[in-house]
Each structure stands twice: as C-alpha cells, then as structure tokens.
N, C-alpha and C positions, 0 to 999 in steps of 0.2 A: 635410308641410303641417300636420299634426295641430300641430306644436312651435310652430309660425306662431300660431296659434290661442292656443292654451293660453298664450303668452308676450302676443300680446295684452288678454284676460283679466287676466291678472295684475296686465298695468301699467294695467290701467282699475279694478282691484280696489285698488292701490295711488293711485291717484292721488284716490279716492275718500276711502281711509281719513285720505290726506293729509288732506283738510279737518277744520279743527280747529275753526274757529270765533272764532280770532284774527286776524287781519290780519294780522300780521308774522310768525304762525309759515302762514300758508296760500301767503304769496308766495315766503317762502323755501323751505320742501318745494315750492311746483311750481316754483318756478325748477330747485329742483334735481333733479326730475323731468326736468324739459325737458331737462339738456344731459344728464341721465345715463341715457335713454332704453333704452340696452343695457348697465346697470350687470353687474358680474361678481356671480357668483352669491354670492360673501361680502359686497360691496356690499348685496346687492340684501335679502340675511337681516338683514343688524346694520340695511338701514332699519326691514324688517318690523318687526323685535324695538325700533327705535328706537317708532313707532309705536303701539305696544303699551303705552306708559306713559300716563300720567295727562296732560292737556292744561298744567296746571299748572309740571309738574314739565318739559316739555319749553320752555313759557316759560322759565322760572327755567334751563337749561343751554343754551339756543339764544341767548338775544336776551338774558339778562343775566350770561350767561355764567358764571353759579355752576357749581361743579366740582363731579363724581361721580366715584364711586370706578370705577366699569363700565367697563370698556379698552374695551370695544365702543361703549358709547356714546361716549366721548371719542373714538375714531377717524370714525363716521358724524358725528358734530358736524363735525368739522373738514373735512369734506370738505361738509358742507352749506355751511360758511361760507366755501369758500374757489372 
C-alpha cells in the first residue's frame, strides 16, 4: 500500500511542477500527464530531469521546436508531442 501512496505523491508533485505559467507548454505537459499516468520509471526521470530546465528554454524545444544537443531531452520531447 505504502508504493500506492508514494507513487501518488509523486504524480501530484509532478503534475504541480508541470505548471509553468505558459499556456501552451501547461496543456501539453498535463495532456501528457494524463494519458501517461503510469509512465516507466525512465519516462517518468527524463520528465523530472525535462522539468528541471528553465521555462524558456522548454518554450523554445517543445512549441518551437529548436533542437538540443541532450538525447534525453529529445526523447521526452517527442513523446510529449506525439
């Protein structure tokens, strides 16, 4: 029951940090929240670690699609957008 718990937390701790404060990057992190609810635990890190950048710079690779060199981020991108 404890893992029940703790995994709820998380995705309320996630779904929190989700908010950014832009409109078009808040609908698509909780879109992608929503259907990926039981993401695999490498999903679930490269979002955190997605997350963890600058609001700016997450604009600029999610919604106008400028390229980074970070395999991690270009993998969590493509599954947010797709």
């Amino acid at each position: 029951m404890k893992k029940i718990q703790i995994k709820k937390i998380n995705l309320s701790q996630i779904k929190w940090n989700s908010r950014r404060g832009i409109l078009e990057l808040d609908l698509l992190l909780s879109n992608f929240i929503k259907k990926n609810n039981n993401m695999s635990l490498t999903l679930h890190h490269q979002f955190i670690s997605l997350l963890n950048n600058d609001d700016n710079d997450l604009y600029n690779w999610i919604i106008k699609s400028i390229k980074t060199n970070k395999s991690y981020i270009k993998q969590i991108i493509c599954f947010i957008k797709n």
